[in-house]
Backbone bond lengths (Angstrom), bond angles and torsions (degrees), N, CA, C in turn:
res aa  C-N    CA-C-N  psi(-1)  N-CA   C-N-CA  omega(-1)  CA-C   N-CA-C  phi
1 X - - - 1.453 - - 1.524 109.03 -
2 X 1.679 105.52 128.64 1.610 96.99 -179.56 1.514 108.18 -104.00
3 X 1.472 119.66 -12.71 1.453 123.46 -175.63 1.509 108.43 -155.51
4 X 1.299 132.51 174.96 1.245 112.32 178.21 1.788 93.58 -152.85
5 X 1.380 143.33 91.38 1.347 134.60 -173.03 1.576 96.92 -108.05
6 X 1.456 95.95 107.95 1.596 113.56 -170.67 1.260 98.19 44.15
7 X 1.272 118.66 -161.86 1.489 138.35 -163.65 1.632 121.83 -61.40
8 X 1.543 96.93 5.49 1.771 122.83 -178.07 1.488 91.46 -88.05
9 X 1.250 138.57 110.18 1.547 146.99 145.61 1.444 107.10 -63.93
10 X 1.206 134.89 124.52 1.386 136.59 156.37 1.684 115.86 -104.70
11 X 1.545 93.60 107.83 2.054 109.54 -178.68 1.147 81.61 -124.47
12 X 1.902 79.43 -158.99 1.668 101.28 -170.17 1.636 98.37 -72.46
13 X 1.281 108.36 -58.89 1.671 118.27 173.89 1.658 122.90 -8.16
14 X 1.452 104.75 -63.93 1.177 100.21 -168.01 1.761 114.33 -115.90
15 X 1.693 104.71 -41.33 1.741 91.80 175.85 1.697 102.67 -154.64
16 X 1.525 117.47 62.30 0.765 115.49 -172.29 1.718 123.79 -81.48
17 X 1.447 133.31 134.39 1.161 136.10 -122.80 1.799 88.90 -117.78
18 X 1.312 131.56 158.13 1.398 118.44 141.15 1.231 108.67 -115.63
19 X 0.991 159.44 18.17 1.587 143.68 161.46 1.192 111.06 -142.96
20 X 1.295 124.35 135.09 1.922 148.41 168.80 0.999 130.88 -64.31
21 X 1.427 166.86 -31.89 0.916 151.81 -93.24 1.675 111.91 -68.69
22 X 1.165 119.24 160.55 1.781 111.10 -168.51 1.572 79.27 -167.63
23 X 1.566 110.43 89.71 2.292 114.72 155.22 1.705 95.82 -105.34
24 X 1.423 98.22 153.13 1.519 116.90 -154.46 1.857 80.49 -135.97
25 X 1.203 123.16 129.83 1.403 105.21 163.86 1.708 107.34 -132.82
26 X 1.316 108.77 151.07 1.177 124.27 -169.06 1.620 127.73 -112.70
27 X 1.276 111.32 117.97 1.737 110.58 -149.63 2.019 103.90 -79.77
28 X 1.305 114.52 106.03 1.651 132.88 -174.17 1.839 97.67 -94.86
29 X 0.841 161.37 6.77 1.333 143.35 -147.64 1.603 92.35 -41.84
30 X 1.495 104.63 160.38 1.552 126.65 168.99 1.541 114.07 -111.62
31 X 1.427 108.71 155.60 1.539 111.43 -178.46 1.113 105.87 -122.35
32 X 1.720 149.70 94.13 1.253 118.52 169.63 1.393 128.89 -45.67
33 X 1.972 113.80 152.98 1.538 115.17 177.75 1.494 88.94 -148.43
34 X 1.849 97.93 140.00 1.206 109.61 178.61 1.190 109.33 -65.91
35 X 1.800 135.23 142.40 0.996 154.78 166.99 1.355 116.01 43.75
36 X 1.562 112.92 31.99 1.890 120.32 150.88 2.044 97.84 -129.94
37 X 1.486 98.85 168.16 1.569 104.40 164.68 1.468 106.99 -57.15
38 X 1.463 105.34 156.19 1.178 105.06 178.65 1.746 128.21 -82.02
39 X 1.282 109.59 158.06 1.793 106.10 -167.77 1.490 118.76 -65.00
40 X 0.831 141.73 135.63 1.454 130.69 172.29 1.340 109.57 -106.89
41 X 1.837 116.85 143.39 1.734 102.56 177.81 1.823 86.33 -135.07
42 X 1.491 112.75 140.58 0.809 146.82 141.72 1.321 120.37 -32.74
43 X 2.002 118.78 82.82 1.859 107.60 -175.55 1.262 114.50 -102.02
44 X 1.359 124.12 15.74 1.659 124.29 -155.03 0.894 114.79 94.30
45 X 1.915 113.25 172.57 0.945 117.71 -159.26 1.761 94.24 -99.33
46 X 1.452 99.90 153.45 1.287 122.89 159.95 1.440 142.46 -57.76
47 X 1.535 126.50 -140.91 1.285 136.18 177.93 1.807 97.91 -110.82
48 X 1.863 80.95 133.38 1.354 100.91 -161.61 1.805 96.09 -113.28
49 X 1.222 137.05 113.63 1.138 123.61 -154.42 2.048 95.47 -138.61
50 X 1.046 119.28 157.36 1.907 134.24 171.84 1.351 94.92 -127.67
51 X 1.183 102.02 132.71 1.928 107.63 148.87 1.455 99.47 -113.87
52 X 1.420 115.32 160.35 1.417 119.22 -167.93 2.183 80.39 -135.56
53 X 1.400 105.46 143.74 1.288 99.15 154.57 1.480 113.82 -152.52
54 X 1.060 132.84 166.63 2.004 124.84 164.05 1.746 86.12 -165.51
55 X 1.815 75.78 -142.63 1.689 91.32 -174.88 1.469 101.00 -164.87
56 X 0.918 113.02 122.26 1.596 146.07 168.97 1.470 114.10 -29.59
57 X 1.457 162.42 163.56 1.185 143.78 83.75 1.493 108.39 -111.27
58 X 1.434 113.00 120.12 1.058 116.91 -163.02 1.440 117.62 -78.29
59 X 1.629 134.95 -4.49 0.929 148.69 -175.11 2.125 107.09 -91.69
60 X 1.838 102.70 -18.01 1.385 92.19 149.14 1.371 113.24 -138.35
61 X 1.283 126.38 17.75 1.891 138.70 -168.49 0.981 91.68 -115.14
62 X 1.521 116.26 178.35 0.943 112.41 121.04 1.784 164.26 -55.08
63 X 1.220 147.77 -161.86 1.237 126.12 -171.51 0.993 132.30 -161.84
64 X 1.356 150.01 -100.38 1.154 147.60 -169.55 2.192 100.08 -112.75
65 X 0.889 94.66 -29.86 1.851 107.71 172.91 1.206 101.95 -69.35
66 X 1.601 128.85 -56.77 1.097 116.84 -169.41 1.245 133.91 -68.23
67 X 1.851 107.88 -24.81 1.145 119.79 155.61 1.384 131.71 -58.45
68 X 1.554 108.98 -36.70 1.557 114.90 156.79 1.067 134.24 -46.66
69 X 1.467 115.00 -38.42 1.530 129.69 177.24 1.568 117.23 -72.34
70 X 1.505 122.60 -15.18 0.911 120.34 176.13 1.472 117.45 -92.52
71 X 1.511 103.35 -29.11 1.917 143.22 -177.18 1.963 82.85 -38.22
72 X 1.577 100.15 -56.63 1.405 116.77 -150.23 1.354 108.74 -66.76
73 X 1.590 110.03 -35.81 1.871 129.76 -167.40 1.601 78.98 -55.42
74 X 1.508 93.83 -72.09 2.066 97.37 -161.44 1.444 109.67 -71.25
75 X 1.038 150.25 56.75 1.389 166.61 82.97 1.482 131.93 -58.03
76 X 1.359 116.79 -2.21 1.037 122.53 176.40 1.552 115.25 -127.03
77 X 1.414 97.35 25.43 1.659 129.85 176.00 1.900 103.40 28.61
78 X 1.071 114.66 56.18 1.566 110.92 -166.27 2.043 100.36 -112.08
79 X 0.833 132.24 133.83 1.487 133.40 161.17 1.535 92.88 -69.18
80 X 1.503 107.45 134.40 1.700 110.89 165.56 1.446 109.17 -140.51
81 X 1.071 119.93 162.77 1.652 141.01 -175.37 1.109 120.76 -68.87
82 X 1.550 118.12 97.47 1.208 139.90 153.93 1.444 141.22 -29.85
83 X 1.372 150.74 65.13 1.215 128.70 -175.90 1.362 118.71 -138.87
84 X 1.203 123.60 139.47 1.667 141.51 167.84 1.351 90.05 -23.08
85 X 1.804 102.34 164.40 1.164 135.43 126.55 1.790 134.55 -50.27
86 X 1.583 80.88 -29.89 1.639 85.18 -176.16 1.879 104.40 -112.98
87 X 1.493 112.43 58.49 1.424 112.99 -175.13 1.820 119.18 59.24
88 X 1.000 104.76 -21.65 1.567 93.90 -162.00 2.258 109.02 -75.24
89 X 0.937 76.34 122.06 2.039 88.81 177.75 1.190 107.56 -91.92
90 X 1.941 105.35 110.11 1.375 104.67 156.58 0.966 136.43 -95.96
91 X 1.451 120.83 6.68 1.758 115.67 164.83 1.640 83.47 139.53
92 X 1.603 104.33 -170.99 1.616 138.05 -162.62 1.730 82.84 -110.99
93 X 1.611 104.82 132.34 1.310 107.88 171.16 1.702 113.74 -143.94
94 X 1.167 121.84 141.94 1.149 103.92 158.62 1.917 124.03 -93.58
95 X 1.645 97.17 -164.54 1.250 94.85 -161.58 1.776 95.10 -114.08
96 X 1.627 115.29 106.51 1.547 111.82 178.74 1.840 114.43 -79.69
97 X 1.040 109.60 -17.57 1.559 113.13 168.88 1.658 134.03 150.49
98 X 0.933 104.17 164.96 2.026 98.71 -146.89 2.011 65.69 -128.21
99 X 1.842 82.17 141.40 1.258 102.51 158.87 1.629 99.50 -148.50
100 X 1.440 97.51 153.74 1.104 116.03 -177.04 1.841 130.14 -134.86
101 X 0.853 126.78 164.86 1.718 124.11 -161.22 1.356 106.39 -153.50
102 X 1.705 119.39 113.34 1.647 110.54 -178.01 1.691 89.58 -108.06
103 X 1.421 95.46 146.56 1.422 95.40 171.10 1.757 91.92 -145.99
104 X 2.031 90.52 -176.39 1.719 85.60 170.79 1.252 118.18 63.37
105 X 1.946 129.10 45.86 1.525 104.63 -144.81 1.597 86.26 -100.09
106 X 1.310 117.16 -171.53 1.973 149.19 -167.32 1.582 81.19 -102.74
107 X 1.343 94.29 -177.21 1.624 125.30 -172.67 1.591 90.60 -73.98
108 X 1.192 101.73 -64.46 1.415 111.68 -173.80 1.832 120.89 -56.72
109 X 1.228 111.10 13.37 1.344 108.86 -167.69 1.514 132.80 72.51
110 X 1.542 114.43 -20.98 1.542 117.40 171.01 1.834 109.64 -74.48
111 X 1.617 92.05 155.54 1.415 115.49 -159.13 1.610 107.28 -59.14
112 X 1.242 141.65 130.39 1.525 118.98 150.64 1.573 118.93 -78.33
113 X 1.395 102.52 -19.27 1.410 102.59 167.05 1.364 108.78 -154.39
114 X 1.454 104.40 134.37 2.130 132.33 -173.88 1.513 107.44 -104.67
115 X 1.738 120.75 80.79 0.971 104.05 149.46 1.554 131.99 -67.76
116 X 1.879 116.17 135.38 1.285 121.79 -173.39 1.814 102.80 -109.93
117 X 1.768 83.65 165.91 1.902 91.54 140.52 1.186 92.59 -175.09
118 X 1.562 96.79 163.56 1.744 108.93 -155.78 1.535 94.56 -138.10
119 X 1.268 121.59 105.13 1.634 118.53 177.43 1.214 98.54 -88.52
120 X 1.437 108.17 151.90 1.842 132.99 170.54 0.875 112.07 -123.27
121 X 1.219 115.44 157.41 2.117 126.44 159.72 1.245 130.03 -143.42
122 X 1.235 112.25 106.54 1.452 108.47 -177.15 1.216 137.92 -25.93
123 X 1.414 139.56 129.13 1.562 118.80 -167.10 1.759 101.09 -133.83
124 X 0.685 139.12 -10.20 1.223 140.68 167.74 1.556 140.03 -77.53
125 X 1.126 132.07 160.56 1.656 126.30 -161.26 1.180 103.64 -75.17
126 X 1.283 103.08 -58.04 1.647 120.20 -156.48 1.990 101.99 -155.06
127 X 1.192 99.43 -176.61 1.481 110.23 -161.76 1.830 89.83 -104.30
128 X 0.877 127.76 -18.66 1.797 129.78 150.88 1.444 103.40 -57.34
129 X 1.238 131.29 -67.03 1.248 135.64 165.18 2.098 128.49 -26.29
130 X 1.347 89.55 -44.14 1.642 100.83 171.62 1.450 96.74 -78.01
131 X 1.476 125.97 -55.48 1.932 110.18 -159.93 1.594 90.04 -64.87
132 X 1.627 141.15 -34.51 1.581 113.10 178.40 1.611 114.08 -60.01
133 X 1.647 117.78 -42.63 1.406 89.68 -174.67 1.251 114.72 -78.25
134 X 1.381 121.39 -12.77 1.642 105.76 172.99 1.626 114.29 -69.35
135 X 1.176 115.14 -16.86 1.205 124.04 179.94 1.827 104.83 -69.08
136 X 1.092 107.04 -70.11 1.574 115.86 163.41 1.430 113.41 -36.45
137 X 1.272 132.95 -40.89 1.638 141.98 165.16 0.949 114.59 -54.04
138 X 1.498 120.22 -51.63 1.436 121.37 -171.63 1.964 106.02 -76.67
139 X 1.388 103.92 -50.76 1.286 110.63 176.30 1.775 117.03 -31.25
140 X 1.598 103.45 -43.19 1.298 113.21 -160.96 1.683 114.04 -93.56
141 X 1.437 95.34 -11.48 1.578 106.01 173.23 1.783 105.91 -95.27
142 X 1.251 105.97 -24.56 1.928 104.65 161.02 1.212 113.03 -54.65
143 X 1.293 115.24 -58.37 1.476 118.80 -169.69 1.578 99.43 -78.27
144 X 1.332 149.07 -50.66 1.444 125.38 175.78 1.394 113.97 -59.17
145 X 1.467 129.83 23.69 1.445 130.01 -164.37 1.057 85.99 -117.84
146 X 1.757 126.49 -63.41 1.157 123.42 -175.62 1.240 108.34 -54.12
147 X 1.176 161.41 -29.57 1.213 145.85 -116.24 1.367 93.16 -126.90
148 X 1.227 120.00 -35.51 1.624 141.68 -161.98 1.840 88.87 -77.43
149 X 1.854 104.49 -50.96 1.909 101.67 -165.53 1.603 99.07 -61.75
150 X 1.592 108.58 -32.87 1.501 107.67 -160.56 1.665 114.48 -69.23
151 X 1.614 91.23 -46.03 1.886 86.73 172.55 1.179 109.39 -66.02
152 X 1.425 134.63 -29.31 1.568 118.43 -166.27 1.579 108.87 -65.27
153 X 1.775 104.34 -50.99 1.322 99.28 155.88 1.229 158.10 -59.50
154 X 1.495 109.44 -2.37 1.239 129.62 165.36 2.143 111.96 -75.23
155 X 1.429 88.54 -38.44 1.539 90.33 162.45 0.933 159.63 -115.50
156 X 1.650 94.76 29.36 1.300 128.94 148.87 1.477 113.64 -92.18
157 X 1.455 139.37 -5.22 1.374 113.52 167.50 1.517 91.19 89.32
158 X 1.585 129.69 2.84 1.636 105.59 170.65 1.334 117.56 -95.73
């Protein structure tokens, strides 16, 4: 696993990426003052944003599905949970927009190779902030679990 955005795994399999980008920006406003440099104040932090990009061949990558599957995440306008391969959590993000590029095409018109990129943006306060909504995620996938064992068992007669 090289990334994991919510329940979307990104490998070789399905949408595996070669380059990161990760800008963090930090809010400076300025004050003019007559006859010194001007003041700077410290307002917080800013917009926290990833671009993800590679290129597809769908005959050993993933492909045109996998891009769909993500098409679908950001249509359902939801911030979801971010994390490495190597444990590290960068926050709840949404999805600002997937572009894509077929080139190299088959007889049939499908791509032999899908260059992508997938912009993000941080949406969350703090990293306390991500374990509640995963908490709320998980909470809400218990209860559609139960609900799912209970009707099945309801039609089965147990």
């Amino acid at each position: 696993m090289m990334l994991a955005l919510g329940f979307f795994v990104f490998m070789r399999q399905t949408l595996p990426f070669q380059s990161m980008q990760r800008d963090a920006e930090y809010r400076w406003p300025s004050n003019n003052r007559v006859g010194k440099r001007d003041a700077f104040q410290f307002l917080g932090v800013g917009e926290e944003k990833i671009t993800l990009s590679g290129e597809l061949y769908p005959e050993l990558t993933g492909g045109r599905l996998t891009l769909t599957a993500v098409r679908q995440m950001a249509e359902e306008g939801r911030a979801w949970p971010l994390l490495a391969g190597n444990g590290l959590i960068y926050g709840m993000y949404v999805i600002n927009s997937i572009s894509e590029t077929g080139a190299e095409f088959f007889s049939d018109g499908s791509p032999r190779k899908i260059s992508f990129t997938l912009a993000l943006t941080r949406v969350d306060e703090s990293l306390a902030a991500v374990y509640g909504d995963l908490n709320k995620q998980a909470e809400s996938l218990v209860g559609k679990a139960k609900d799912a064992a209970t009707k099945l068992t309801s039609t089965l007669g147990f």
